[in-house]
Legacy VTK file of the C-alpha trace (Angstrom):
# vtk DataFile Version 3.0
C-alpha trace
ASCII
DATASET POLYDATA
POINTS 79 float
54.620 -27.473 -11.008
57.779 -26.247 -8.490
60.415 -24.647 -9.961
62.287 -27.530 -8.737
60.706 -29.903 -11.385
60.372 -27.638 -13.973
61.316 -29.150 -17.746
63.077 -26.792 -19.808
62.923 -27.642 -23.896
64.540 -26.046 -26.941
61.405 -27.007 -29.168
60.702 -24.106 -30.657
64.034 -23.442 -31.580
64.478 -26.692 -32.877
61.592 -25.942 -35.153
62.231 -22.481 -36.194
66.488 -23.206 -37.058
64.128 -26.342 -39.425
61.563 -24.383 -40.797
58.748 -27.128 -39.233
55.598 -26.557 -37.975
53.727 -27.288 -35.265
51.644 -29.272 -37.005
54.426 -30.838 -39.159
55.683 -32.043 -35.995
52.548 -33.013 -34.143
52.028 -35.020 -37.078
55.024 -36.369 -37.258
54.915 -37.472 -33.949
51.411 -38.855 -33.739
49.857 -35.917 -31.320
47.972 -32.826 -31.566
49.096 -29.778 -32.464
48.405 -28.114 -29.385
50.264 -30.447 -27.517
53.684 -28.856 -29.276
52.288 -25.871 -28.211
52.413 -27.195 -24.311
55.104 -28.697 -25.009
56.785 -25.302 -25.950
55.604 -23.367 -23.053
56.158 -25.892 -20.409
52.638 -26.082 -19.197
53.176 -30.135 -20.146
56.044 -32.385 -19.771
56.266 -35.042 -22.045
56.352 -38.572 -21.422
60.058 -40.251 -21.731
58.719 -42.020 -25.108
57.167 -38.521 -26.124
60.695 -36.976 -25.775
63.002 -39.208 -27.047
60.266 -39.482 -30.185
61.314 -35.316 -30.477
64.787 -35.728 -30.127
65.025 -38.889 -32.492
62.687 -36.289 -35.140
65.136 -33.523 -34.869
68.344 -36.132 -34.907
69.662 -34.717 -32.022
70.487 -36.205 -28.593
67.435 -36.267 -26.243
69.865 -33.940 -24.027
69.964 -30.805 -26.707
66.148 -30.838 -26.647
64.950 -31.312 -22.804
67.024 -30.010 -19.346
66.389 -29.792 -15.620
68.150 -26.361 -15.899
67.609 -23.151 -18.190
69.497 -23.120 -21.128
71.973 -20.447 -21.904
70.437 -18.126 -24.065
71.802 -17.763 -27.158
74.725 -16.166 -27.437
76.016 -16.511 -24.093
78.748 -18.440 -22.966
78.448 -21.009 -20.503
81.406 -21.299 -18.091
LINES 1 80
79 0 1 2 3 4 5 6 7 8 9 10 11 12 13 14 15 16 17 18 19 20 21 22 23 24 25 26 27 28 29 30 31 32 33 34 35 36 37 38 39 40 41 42 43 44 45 46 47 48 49 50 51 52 53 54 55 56 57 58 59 60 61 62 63 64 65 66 67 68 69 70 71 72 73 74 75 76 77 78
């Protein structure tokens, strides 16, 4: 996958700042645990069902979970 279509996620941050599993979410969600793991990494982008499914589990817009762009790390500031 090109750098150009690369999916960025904030899964595993998402998880950690919950205290949830990956199997609490693959569960959740109806899929495998290692798929979170994937999921995490970037080595598998999710189908638009798959994501909004995440962002609907965390309560979160779909837009705080995936990006087209890096995120800022934390604590940076975005200009």
């Amino acid at each position: 996958m090109g750098a150009e279509r690369e999916l960025h996620n904030r899964i595993a941050l998402l998880r950690a700042e919950r205290h949830v599993t990956r199997r609490q979410l693959a569960d959740a969600l109806g899929v495998h645990y290692q798929t979170v793991g994937y999921l995490e990494r970037g080595e598998y982008s999710p189908s638009l069902y798959l994501a909004l499914r995440i962002a609907e589990y965390f309560e979160v817009p779909v837009e705080v979970v995936f990006s087209t762009t890096p995120f800022p790390r934390i604590g940076e500031r975005s200009a």
